[in-house]
Steps between C-alpha positions, in 0.01 A plus 500: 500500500596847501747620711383888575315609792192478290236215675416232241194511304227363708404233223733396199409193294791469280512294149175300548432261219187232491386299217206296438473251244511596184524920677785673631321725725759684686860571378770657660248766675662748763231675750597757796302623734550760782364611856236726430459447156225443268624295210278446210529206289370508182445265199280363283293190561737178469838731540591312824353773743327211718721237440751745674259578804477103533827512560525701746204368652652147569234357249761424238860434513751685278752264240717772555577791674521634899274734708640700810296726770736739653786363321457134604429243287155331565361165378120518445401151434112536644246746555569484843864603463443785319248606726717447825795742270212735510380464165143606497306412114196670385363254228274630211271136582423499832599270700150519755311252628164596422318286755675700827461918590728762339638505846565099560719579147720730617598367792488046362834361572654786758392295816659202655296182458512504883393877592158630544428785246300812654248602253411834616890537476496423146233662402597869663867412300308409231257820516819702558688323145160613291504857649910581432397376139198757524245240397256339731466113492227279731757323668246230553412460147513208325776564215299331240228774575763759393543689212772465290634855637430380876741172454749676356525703818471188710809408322678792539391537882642155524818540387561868690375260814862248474705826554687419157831732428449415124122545369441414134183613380385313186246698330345615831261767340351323209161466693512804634374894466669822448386581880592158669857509292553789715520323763699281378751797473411551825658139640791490222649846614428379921653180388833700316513735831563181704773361258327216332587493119188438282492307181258677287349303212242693288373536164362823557790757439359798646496276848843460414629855482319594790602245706830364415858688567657228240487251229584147406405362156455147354473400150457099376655422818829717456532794703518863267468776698577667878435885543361739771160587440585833418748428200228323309216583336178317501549422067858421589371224784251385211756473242711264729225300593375407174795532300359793257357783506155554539288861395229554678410278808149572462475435065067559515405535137244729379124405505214571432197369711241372277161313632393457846555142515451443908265675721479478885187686681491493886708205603474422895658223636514570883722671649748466216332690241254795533331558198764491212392659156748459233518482121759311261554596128648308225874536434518681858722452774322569844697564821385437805685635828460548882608354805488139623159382590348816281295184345712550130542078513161476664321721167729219304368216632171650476507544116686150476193330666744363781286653782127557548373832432273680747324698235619675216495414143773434197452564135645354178471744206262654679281213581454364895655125534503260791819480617517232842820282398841526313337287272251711409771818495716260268183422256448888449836533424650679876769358592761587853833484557535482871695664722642185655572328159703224711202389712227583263613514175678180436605187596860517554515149531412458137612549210464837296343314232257338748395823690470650145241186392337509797259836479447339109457146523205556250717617273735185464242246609272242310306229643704541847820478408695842407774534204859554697613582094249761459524625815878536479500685142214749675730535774811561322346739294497733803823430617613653187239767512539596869889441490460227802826395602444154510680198452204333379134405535600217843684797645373491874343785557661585873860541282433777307537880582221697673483655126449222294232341777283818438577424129345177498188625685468755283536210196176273616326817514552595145410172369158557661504821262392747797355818409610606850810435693565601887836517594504516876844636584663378188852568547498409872877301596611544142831670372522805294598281151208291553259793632594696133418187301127513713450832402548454130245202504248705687568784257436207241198364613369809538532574157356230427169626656524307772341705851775510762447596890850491687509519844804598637675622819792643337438909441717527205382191297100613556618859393749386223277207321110581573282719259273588787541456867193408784605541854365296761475565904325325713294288223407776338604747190644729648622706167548469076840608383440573114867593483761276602785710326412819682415327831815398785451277777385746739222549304402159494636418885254830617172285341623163626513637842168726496609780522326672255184348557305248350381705192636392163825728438663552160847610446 
């Protein structure tokens, strides 16, 4: 090591290689990390980021390569090693148990097997872990009750719980809100005040600026780049991810809204949504914003038949339809991406050409028994057209990128030749290269005349991508942004918090 003054790095991982058969996922990659620092690590999908993390986590082990914490050299050869060298990880999947409270999650495995834990201990640590993070949490809440936002902050409560000196965060806010990502500010800057280095993963770049003081890039498993935050600029960090330049990070097309193709008049769905009124044109792409649990999935599910309504009615062309099952939504030609694509929008068990058949088994089937030839030339026809990065139709679908899973979604859909397509947070989890290449095919279908709502929880991609904008609060509309290019997120963040009101606002 060196032999200045200077203290060692609090984390270096020096020369890590791993390969997997038939991939070399790692090689020869060099990560530092210091007390107090927030070090981003960015990379598209499949450049090695979590194979990296693993790593250091104990959950794989290196073929080559050495680790040290405060200049010593460390073996992490389990979980539970890397957690006693106060390595603290921050999964994008959760790793809950859904069947015990938020608070029985935080604290599993801390005990010893022969202590007695104190519950209204736990839960005033576990109250006092939800407030530093600025978001409140039933600590006696059953995790699989949670939304998507709330588990992501059981996680994170979990991990600040272990008193880790090295935190990495793998996509922490990719569930969450512009308000509840301040809080998550909040914790990373308490968390750099005490010391402990944070490992920043994100896909969202502005996240990135704000939050990290430096750096590290991966590229096809080779590291390429390793600057302070403020040497680089945010089409310079873009360039090295993705290995070209790209022009605008928000390419929406031109369009023109033709026919009102979907009408919704006075959903309720108690107490989720109040009374949503909404229409969707032709070659349009519709944002919808607002906070978590505004009710923008709830009016999704609504118009995809997945829930009940309370009253309220939805038109086709301008004529009322029954709408009281996907099926139904499918048959009329609506079709949803979901916001959890993993749990509900494929089988990742499966193959890609199986979850691909499976929403169009009438299409390759005769007398019971369905064509695996023409279901495979259908299929490869949009692996070509969607650029699916495949390496063919018995691909499993739990090995490919979080891209190329929202790809195949997106691929049963079109066979069913939808008229309307919901993408519920469409680019959530997925890298810059592979959010670009969504774009373009939403730009696509849309002019194709296909109707297109997007909700979406990132600001910039609502305000860069839609043609119109509804804001939501508390399951209502809160306001109608006719002009994306001229609005800014304070705009839209003043609407999804109420603050103007509940009156229909255009900007």
């Amino acid at each position: 090591m060196s032999n200045d003054s200077a203290p060692p790095p609090l984390l270096e991982m020096k020369g890590i290689s791993k390969s997997f058969p038939g991939v070399r996922a790692l090689d020869n990659v060099d990560l530092t990390l210091h007390e107090g620092e927030v070090l981003a690590l960015l990379g598209e999908n499949g450049a090695g980021k979590s194979t990296l993390i693993k790593i250091l986590a104990g959950a794989h082990i290196p073929d080559s390569g050495h680790i040290y914490i405060d200049g010593e050299k460390v073996r992490m050869e389990s979980p539970a090693a890397a957690q006693q060298a106060g390595v603290g990880i921050i999964y994008q999947e959760f790793n809950l148990v859904p069947a015990l409270t938020a608070r029985e999650n935080i604290f599993l495995g801390q005990h010893s097997m022969f202590s007695l834990t104190n519950r209204s201990q736990e839960r005033a640590a576990a109250t006092e872990l939800f407030h530093r993070i600025g978001i409140e949490v039933s600590t006696e809440a059953l995790c699989r009750d949670l939304t998507v936002a709330q588990q992501q902050i059981v996680e994170i409560a979990k991990a600040l719980s272990q008193q880790a000196r090295i935190v990495v965060m793998d996509e922490p806010s990719a569930a969450l809100t512009p308000r509840e990502v301040e809080g998550l500010a909040a914790v990373i800057k308490e968390l750099k005040d005490q010391g402990i280095g944070v490992i920043y993963i994100s896909h969202r770049l502005d996240e990135v600026e704000a939050f990290a003081d430096r750096i590290t890039v991966l590229r096809d498993g080779k590291h390429v780049g390793n600057q302070t935050i403020d040497e680089v600029t945010r089409d310079q960090m873009i360039e090295m991810m993705v290995g070209r330049s790209i022009e605008n990070e928000f390419p929406k097309a031109a369009s023109k809204a033709g026919e009102v193709i979907l009408e919704a008049v006075g959903l309720h769905r108690l107490p989720a949504v109040k009374g949503v009124s909404l229409t969707l044109s032709k070659g349009e792409i519709l944002g919808v914003a607002g906070l978590v649990g505004a009710g923008r999935t709830e009016t999704a599910r609504l118009l995809f038949g997945a829930d009940k309504l309370d009253s309220g009615e939805i038109r086709l062309h301008g004529e009322k339809v029954e709408i009281k099952s996907p099926r139904q939504a499918i048959k009329h030609g609506i079709c949803l991406l979901t916001e959890d694509r993993k749990s509900q929008g494929l089988i990742l068990g499966q193959t890609v050409q199986e979850n691909f058949g499976l929403a169009n088994l009438s299409d390759f089937s005769a007398r019971g028994f369905v064509s695996r030839k023409r279901e495979g030339s259908a299929f490869g026809s949009y692996i070509d057209q969607l650029k699916i990065k495949v390496t063919g139709g018995s691909q499993i679908a739990e090995t490919l990128s979080g891209g190329n899973q929202q790809k195949v979604v997106l691929a049963k859909w079109l066979q069913q030749n939808a008229e309307v397509v919901i993408f519920d947070e469409p680019t959530r989890g997925i890298d810059v290269g592979a959010k670009y290449e969504i774009y373009l095919l939403m730009n696509e279908l849309a002019a194709q005349g296909k109707a297109i709502l997007m909700i979406s929880s990132e600001l910039p991609e609502v305000l860069g991508m839609s043609d119109r904008i509804l804001v939501m609060h508390e399951g209502r509309i809160a306001g109608e942004i006719m002009d994306p290019a001229s609005a800014t997120q304070e705009d839209v963040m003043k609407l999804a918090t109420g603050s103007t009101g509940e009156v229909a606002v255009e900007v």
